[in-house]
MARVO-912199 format. One record per residue (C-alpha): residue in one letter; x, y, z. Coordinates in nm, 3 decimals, padded with zeros to 5 digits, always signed. Example, Ala and Ser with C-alpha at 12.3 -4.5 7.8 and 13.67 -1.06 7.14 Angstrom:
<rs>
<r r="a" x="+01.230" y="-00.450" z="+00.780"/>
<r r="s" x="+01.367" y="-00.106" z="+00.714"/>
</rs>
This chain:
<rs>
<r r="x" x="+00.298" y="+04.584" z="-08.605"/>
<r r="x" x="+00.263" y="+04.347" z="-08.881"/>
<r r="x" x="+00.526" y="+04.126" z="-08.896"/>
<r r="x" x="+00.608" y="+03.792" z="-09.058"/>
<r r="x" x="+00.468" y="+03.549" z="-08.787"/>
<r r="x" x="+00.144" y="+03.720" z="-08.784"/>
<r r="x" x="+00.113" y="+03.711" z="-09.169"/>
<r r="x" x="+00.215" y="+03.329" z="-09.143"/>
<r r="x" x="-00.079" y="+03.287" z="-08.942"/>
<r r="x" x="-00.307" y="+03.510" z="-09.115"/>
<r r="x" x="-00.221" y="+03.267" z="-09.418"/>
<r r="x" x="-00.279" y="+02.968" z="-09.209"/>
<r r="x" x="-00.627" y="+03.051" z="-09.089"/>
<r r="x" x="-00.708" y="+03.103" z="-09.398"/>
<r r="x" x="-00.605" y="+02.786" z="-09.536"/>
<r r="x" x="-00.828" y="+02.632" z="-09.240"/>
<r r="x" x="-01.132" y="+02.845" z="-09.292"/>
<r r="x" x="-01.164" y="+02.807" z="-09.671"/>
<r r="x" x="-01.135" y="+02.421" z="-09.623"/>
<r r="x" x="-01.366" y="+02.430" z="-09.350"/>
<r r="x" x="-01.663" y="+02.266" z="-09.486"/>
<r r="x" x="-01.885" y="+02.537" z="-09.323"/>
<r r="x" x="-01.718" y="+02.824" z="-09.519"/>
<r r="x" x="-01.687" y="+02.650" z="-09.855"/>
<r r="x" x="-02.039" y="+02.482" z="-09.852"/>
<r r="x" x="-02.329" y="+02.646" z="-09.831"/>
<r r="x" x="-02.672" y="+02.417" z="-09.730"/>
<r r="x" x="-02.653" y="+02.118" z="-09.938"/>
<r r="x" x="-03.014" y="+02.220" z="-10.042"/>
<r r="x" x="-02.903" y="+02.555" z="-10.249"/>
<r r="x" x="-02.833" y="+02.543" z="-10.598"/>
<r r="x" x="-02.469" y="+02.552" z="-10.697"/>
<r r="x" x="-02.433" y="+02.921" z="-10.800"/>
<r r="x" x="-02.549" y="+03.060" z="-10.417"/>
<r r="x" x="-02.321" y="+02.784" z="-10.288"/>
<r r="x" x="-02.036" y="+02.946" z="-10.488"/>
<r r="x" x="-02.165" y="+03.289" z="-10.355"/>
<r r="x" x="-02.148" y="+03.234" z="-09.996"/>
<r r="x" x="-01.791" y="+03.077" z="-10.024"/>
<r r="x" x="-01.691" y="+03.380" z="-10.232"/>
<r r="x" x="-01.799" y="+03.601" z="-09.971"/>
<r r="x" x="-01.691" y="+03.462" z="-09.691"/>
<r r="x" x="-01.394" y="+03.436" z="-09.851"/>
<r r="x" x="-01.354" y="+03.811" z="-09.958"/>
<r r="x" x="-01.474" y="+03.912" z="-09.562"/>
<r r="x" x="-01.200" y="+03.748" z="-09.470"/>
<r r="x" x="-00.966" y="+03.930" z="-09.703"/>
<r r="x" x="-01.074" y="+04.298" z="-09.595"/>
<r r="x" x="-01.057" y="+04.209" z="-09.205"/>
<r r="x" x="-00.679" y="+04.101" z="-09.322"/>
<r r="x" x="-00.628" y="+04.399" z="-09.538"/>
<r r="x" x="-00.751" y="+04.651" z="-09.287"/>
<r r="x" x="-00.625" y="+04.526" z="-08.983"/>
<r r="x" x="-00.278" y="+04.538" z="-09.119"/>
<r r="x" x="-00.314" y="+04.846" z="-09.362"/>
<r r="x" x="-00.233" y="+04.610" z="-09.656"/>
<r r="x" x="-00.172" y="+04.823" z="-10.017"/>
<r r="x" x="-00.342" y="+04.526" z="-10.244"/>
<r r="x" x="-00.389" y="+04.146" z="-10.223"/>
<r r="x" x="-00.432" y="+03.861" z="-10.451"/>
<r r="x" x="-00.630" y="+03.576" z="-10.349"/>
<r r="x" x="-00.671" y="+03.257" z="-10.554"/>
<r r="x" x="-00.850" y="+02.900" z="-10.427"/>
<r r="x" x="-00.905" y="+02.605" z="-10.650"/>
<r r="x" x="-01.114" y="+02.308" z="-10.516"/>
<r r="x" x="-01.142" y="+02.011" z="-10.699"/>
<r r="x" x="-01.417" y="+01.984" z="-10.933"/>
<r r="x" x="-01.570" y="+02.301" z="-10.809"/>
<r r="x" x="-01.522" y="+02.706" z="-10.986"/>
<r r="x" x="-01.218" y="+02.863" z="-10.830"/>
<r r="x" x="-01.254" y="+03.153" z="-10.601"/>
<r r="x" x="-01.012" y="+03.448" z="-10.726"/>
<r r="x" x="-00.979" y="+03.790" z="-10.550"/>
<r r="x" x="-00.772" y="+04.067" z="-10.609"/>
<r r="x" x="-00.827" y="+04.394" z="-10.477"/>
<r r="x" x="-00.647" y="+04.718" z="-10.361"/>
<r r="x" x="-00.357" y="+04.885" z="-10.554"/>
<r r="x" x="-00.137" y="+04.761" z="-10.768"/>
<r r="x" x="+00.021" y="+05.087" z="-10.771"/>
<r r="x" x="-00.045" y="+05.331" z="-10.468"/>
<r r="x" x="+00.075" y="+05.631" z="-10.706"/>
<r r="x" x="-00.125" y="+05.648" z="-10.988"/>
<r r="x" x="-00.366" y="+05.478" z="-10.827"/>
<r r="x" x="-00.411" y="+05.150" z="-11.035"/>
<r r="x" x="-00.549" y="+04.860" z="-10.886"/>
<r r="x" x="-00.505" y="+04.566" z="-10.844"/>
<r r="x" x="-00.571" y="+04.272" z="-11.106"/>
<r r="x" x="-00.502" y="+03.907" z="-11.058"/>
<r r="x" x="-00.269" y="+03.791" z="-11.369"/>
<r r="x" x="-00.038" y="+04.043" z="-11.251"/>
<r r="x" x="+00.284" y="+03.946" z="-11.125"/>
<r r="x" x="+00.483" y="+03.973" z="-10.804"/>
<r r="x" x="+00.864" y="+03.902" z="-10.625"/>
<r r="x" x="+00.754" y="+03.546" z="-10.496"/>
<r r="x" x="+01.076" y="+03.538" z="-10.235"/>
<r r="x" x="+01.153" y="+03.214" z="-10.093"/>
<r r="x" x="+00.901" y="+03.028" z="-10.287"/>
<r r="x" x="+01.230" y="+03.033" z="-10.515"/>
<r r="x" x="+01.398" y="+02.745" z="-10.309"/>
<r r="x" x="+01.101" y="+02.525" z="-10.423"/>
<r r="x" x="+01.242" y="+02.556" z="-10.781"/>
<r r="x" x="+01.576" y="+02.529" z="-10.713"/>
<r r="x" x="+01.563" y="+02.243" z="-10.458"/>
<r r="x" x="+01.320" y="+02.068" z="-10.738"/>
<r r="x" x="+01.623" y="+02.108" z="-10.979"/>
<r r="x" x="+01.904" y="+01.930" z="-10.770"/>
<r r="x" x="+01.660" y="+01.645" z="-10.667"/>
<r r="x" x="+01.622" y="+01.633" z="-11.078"/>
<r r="x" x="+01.994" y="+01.587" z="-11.088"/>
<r r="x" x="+02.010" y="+01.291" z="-10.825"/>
<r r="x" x="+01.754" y="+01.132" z="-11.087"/>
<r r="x" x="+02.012" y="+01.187" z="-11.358"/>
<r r="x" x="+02.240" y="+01.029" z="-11.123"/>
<r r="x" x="+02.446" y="+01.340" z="-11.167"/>
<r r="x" x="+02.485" y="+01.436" z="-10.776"/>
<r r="x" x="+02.371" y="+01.270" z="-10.482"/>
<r r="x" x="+02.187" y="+01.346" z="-10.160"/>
<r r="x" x="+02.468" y="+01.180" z="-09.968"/>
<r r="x" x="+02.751" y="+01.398" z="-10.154"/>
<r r="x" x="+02.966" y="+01.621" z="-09.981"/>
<r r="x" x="+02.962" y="+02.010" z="-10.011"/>
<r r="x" x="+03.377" y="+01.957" z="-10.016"/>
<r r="x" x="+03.326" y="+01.837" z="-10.346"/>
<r r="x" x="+03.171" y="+02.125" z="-10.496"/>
<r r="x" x="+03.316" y="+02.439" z="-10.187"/>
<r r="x" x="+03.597" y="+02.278" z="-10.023"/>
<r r="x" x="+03.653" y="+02.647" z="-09.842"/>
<r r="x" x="+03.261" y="+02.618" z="-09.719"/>
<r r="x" x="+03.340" y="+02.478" z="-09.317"/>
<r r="x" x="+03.190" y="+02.152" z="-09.219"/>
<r r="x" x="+03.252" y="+02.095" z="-09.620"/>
<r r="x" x="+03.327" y="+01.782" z="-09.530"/>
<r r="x" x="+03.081" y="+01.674" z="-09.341"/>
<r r="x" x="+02.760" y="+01.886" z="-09.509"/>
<r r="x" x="+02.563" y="+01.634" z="-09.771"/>
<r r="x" x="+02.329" y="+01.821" z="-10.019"/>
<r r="x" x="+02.048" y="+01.677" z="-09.842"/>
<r r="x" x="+02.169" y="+01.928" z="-09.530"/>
<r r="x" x="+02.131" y="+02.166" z="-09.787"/>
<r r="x" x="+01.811" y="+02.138" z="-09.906"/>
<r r="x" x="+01.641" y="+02.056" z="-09.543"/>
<r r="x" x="+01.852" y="+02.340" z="-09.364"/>
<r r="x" x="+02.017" y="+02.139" z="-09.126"/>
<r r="x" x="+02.349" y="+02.197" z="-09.270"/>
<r r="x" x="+02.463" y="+02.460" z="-08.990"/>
<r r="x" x="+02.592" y="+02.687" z="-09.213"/>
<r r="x" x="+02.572" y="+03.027" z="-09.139"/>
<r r="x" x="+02.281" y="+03.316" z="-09.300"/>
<r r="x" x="+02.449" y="+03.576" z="-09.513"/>
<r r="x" x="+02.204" y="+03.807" z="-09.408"/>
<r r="x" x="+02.283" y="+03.713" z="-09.050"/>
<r r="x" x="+02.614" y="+03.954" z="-09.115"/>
<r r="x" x="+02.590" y="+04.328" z="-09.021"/>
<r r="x" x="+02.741" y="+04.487" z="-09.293"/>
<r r="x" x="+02.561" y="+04.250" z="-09.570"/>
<r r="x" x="+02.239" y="+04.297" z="-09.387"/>
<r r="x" x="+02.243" y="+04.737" z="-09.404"/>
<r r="x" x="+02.438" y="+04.692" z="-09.771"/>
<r r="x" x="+02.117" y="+04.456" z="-09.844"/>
<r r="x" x="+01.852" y="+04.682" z="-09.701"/>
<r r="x" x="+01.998" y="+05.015" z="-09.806"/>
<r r="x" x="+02.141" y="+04.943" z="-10.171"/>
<r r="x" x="+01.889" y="+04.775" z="-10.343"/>
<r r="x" x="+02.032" y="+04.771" z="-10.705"/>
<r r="x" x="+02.376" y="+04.679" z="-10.616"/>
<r r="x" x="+02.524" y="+04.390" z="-10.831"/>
<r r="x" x="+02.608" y="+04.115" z="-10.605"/>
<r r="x" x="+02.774" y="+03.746" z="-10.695"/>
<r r="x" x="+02.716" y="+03.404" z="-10.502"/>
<r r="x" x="+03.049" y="+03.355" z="-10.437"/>
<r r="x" x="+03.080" y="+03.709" z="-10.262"/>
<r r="x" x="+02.809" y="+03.589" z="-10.019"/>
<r r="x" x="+03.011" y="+03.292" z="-09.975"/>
<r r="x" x="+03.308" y="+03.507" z="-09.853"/>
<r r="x" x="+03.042" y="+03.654" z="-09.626"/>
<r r="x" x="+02.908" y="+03.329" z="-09.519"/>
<r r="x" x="+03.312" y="+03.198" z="-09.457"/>
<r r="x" x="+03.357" y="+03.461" z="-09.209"/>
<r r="x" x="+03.159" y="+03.320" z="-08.978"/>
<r r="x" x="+03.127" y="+03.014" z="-08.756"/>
<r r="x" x="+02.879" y="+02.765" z="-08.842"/>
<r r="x" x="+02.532" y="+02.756" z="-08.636"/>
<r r="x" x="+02.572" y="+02.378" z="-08.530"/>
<r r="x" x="+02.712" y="+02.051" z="-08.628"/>
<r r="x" x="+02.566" y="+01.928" z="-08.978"/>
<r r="x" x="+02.270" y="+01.759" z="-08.933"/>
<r r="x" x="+02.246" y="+01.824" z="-08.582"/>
<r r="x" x="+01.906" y="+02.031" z="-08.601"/>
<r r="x" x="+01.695" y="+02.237" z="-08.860"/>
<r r="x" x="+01.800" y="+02.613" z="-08.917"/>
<r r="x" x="+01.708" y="+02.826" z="-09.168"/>
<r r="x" x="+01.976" y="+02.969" z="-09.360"/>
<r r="x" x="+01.975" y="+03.124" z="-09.737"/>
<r r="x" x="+02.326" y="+03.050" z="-09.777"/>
<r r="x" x="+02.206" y="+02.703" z="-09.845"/>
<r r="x" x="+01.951" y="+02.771" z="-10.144"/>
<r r="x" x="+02.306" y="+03.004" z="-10.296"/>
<r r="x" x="+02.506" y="+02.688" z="-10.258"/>
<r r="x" x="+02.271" y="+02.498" z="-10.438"/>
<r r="x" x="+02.231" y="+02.756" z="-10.712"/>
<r r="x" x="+02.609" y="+02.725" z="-10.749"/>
<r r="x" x="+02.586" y="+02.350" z="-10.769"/>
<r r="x" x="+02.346" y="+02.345" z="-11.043"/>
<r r="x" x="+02.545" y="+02.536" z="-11.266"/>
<r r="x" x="+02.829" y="+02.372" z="-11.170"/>
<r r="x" x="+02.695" y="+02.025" z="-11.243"/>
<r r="x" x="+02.506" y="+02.160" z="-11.553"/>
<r r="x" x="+02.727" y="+02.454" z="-11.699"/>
<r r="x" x="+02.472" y="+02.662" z="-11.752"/>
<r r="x" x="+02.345" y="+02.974" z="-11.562"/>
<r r="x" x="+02.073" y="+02.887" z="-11.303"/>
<r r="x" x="+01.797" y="+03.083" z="-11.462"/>
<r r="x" x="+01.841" y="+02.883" z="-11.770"/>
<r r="x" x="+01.785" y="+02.576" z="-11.623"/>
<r r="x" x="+01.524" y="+02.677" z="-11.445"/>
<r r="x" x="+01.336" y="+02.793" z="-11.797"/>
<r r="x" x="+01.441" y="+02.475" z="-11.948"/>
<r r="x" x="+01.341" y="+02.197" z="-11.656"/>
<r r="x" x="+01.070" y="+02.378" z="-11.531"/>
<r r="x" x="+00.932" y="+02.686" z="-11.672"/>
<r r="x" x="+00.868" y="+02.551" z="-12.039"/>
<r r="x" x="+00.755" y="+02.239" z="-11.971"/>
<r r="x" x="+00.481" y="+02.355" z="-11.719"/>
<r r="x" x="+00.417" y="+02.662" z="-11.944"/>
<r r="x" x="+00.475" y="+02.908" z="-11.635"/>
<r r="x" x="+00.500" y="+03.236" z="-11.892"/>
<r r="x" x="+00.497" y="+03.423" z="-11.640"/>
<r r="x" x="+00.768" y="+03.255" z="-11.412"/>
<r r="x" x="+01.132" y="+03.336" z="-11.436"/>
<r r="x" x="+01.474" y="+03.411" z="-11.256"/>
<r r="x" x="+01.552" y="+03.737" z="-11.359"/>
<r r="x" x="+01.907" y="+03.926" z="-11.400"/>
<r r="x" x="+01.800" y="+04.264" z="-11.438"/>
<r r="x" x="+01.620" y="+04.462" z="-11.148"/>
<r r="x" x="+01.305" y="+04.577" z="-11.306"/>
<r r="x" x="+00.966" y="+04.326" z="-11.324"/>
<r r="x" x="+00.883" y="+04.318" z="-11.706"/>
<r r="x" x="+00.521" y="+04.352" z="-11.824"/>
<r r="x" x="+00.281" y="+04.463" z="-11.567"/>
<r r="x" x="+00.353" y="+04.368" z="-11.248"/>
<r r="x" x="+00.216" y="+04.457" z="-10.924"/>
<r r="x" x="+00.413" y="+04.744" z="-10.699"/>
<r r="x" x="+00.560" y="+04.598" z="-10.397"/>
<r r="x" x="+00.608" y="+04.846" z="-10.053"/>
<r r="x" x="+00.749" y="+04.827" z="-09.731"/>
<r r="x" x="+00.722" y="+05.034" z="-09.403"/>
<r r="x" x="+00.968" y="+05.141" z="-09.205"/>
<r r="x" x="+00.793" y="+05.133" z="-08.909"/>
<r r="x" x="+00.397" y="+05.206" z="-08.857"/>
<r r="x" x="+00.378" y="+05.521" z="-08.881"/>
<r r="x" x="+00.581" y="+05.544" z="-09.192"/>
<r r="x" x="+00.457" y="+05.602" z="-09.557"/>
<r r="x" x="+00.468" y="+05.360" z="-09.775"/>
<r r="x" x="+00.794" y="+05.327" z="-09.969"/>
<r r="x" x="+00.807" y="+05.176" z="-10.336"/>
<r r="x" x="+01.052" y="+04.879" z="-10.331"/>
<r r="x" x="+01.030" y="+04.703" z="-10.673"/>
<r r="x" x="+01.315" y="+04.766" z="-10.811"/>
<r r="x" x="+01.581" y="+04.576" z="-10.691"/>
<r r="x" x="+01.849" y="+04.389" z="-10.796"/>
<r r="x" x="+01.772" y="+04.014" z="-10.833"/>
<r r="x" x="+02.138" y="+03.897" z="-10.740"/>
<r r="x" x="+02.105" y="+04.014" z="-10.393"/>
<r r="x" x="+01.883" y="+03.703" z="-10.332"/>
<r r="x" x="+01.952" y="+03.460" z="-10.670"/>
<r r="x" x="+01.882" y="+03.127" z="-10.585"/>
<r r="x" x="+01.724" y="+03.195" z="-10.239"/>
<r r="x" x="+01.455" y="+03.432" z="-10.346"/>
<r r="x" x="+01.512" y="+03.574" z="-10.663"/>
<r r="x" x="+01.233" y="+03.463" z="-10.873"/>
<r r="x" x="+00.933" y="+03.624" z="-11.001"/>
<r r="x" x="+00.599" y="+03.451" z="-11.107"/>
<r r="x" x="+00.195" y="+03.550" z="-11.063"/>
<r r="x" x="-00.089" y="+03.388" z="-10.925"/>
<r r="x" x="-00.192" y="+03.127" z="-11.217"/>
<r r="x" x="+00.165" y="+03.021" z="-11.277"/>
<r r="x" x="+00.181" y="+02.953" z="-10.888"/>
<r r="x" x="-00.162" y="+02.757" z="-10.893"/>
<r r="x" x="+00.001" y="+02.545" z="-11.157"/>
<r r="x" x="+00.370" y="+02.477" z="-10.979"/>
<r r="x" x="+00.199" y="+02.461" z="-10.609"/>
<r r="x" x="+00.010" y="+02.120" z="-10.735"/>
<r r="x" x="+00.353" y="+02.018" z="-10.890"/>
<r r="x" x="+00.554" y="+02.075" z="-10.628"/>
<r r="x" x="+00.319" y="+01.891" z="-10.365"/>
<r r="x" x="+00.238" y="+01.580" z="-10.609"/>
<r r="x" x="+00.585" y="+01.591" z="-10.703"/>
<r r="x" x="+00.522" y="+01.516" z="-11.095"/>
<r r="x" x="+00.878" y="+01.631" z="-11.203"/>
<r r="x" x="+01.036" y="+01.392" z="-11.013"/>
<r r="x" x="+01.063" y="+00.960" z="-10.943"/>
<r r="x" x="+00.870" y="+00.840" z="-10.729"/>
<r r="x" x="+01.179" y="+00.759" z="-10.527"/>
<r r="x" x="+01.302" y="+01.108" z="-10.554"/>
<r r="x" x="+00.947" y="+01.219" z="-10.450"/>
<r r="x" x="+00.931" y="+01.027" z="-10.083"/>
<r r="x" x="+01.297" y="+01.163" z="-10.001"/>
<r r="x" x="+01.145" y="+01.510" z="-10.040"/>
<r r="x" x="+00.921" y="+01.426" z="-09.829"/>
<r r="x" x="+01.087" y="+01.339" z="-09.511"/>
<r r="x" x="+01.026" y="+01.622" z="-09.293"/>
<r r="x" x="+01.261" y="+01.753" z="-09.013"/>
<r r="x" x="+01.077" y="+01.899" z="-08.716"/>
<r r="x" x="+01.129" y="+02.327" z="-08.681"/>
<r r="x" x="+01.132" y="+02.582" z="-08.420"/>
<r r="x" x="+00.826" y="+02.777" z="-08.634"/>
<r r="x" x="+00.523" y="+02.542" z="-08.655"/>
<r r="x" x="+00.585" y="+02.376" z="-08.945"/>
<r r="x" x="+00.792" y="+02.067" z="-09.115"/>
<r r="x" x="+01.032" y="+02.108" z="-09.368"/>
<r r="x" x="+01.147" y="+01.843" z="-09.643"/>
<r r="x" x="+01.361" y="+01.902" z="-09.956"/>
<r r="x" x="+01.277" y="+02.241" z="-10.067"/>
<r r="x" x="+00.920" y="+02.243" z="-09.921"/>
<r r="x" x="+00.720" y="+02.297" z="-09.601"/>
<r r="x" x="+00.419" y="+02.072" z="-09.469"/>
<r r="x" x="+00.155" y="+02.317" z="-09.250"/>
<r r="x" x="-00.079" y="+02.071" z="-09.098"/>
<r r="x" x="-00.065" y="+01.859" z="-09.413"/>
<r r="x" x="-00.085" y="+02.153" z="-09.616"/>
<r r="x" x="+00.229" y="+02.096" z="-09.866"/>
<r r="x" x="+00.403" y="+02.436" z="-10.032"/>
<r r="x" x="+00.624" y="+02.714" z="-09.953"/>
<r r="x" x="+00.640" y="+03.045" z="-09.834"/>
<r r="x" x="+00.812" y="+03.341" z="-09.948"/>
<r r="x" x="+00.889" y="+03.722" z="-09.787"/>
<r r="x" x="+01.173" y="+03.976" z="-10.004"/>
<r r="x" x="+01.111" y="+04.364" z="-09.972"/>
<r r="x" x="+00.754" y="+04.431" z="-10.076"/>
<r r="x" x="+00.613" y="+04.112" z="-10.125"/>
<r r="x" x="+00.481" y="+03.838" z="-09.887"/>
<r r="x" x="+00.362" y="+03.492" z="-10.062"/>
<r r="x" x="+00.243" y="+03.183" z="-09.999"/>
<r r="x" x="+00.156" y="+02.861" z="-10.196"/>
<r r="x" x="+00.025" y="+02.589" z="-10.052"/>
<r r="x" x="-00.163" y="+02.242" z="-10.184"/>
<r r="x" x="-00.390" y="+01.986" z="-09.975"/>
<r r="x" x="-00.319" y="+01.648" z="-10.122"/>
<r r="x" x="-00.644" y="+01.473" z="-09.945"/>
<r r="x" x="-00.848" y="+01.731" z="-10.065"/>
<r r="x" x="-00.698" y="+01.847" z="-10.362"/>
<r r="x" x="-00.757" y="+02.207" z="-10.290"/>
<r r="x" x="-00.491" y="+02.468" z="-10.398"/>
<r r="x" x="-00.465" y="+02.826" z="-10.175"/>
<r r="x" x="-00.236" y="+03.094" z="-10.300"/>
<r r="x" x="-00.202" y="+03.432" z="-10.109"/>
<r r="x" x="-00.005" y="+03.747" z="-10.246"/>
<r r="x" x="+00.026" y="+04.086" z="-10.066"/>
<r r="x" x="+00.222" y="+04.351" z="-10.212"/>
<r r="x" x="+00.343" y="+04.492" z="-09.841"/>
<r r="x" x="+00.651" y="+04.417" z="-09.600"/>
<r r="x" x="+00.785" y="+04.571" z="-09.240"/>
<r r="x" x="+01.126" y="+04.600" z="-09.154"/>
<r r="x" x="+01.065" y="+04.402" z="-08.884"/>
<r r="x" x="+00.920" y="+04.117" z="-09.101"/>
<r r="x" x="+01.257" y="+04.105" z="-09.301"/>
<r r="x" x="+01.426" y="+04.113" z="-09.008"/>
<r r="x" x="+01.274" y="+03.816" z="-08.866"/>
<r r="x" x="+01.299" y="+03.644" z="-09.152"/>
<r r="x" x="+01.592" y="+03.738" z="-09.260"/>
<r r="x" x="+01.440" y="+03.934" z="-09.576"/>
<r r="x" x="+01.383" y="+03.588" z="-09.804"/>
</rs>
């Protein structure tokens, strides 16, 4: 069964092979085109063990090492019914990988000296509980306590089963209210998406304008991601890549890109493809939208339960900085090696039941 741990690791491994100096370097003695060869198919082996083994539609590959040709594969089907394949610029649901915008846009806002990482949530969602006691640093590390939306029964088969209804934050928040917090603010690291919605509601609280918005204006444009955006209606514009999910392994693939954006928003809402990533994955790591003041607080990592640390709105695998990002059809993963300025980005266009389950779909 492939399921989100497995593709987790799948993406680590490959992380750790590519940087592997025996996969990316041939014989120092061979000229630099067969050098570039033998990382490229090494590379692509890799790839088809991955996408056989798990019965994976199509996958996008990218790596950039510094000062050396990047290695980009795409290959499979973009679309499994007419039979189109696969092509790198296209673009894809990028899931979680969302938080690392928004969390990037309230850390923005500290700059401005507009909020603070020591403010309390009971200044922005008094009815939240622990309101008083939750700082937007909880937040944006997920050690705020509060509970997953998608942790609720009826949200969760709504979620799964009506995939263009409208939904608005603060009816999650009514979901979110009817339940008792995990733990005690800051008492230990647990992943909720009810966090990333609070902070979408924050921003355009703080800002007055509507989240995507600010995310064109403080990101997007000034990075030039044309591809990158936080869409309100549930179809991918342009050409896009077909995202499908199985309901169990013996199941046919079932076509899941439409969807309605608001049922993740500011948890997993965004869309983007693999050169805008390359670009926002070095950003994000180095980070060059922010002070360097702003930049070490993101970086203070709280230890998980899944293998990795997690800062403000990012994840550290190994030293590996980035983010990670699952939503019906898609799996992602961005990540950037500061040492050796190497960028890896994965995209498959394929997610389980189970994997959305574990992961609580974003």
């Amino acid at each position: 069964m492939l399921t989100i741990t497995k593709l987790l690791i799948i993406h680590i491994v490959t992380i750790i092979l590519i940087l592997s100096r025996g996969l990316l370097y041939a014989n120092k003695d061979t000229n630099i085109s067969n050098d570039y060869n033998v990382s490229y198919n090494k590379v692509d082996s890799i790839i088809n063990i991955t996408m056989t083994n798990h019965n994976i539609p199509g996958t996008i590959v990218g790596v950039w090492l510094y000062k050396k040709k990047p290695i980009i594969i795409a290959k499979g089907k973009a679309n499994i019914k007419t039979g189109k394949n696969i092509k790198s610029h296209l673009k894809v649901r990028i899931g979680s990988i969302t938080k690392s915008f928004v969390t990037t846009i309230i850390l923005q806002l500290v700059d401005e000296g507009k909020v603070s990482l020591n403010d309390r949530l009971y200044k922005f969602l008094p009815e939240i509980p622990n309101s008083k006691e939750i700082t937007i640093r909880h937040l944006c590390n997920h050690t705020s306590g509060i509970f997953n939306y998608l942790d609720d029964d009826e949200c969760w088969n709504s979620f799964n089963n009506e995939l263009l209804r409208k939904w608005t934050p603060h009816e999650i928040l009514k979901i979110t209210i009817k339940h008792k917090p995990y733990c005690k603010p800051g008492e230990r690291w647990g992943y909720s998406n009810t966090n990333a919605i609070i902070l979408g509601i924050i921003i355009e609280q703080l800002t007055g304008n509507r989240l995507e918005e600010e995310i064109n204006k403080r990101i997007c444009k000034p990075l030039n991601l044309s591809n990158t955006y936080l869409p309100i209606a549930p179809f991918i514009f342009g050409e896009y890549c077909h995202g499908y999910i199985k309901k169990n392994e013996n199941d046919t693939f079932e076509d899941v890109s439409i969807l309605d954006p608001s049922m993740a928003w500011a948890a997993g809402g965004m869309i983007s493809n693999l050169y805008d990533l390359n670009k926002w994955a070095s950003v994000l790591a180095k980070g060059d939208l922010l002070s360097n003041n702003m930049y070490n607080e993101r970086l203070k990592w709280i230890e998980t339960d899944r293998g990795f640390k997690h800062g403000l709105g990012i994840i550290n695998y190994y030293g590996a900085y980035g983010f990670d990002g699952l939503i019906q059809g898609y799996n992602t993963c961005i990540f950037f090696l500061p040492y050796e300025k190497a960028t890896i980005i994965s995209l498959f266009n394929i997610s389980t039941i189970e994997q959305v389950i574990e992961y609580s779909c974003i």
